[in-house]
C-alpha angles and dihedrals in degrees: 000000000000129000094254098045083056090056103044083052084051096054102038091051091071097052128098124252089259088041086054101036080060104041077049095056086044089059098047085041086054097048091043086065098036089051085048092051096054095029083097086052104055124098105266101241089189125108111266117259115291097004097139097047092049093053110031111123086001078141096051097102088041107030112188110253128206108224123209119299098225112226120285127234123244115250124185136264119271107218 
């Protein structure tokens, strides 16, 4: 833990239920607006523009095909 961190542990614990509960909203409140300022920044995890459209049915002249499986060897049973 960090000196501060002590600290800020040091300092809460002397505060009363209501005196936490609201130190404990600030915070959310911090980190909303931190999580709003760096929401632009962040790498875009959604398909590109018209990815669906463009490949949709690209398979449909070479469908996969499953082959055939081969047969399995018996193995014994674990007790």
């Amino acid at each position: 833990m960090t000196e501060i961190t002590q600290d800020f542990f040091a300092r809460l614990h002397v505060l009363n239920r209501r005196e936490k509960l609201r130190v404990i909203q600030l915070l959310v409140e911090d980190l909303a607006r931190t999580e709003e300022k760096t929401a632009g920044s962040m790498p875009k995890t959604s398909w590109p523009a018209n990815y669906f459209d463009e490949t949709f049915g690209s398979l449909s002249d070479d469908p996969l095909v499953r082959p055939e499986q081969g047969v399995f060897e018996v193995r014994e049973e674990l007790t």
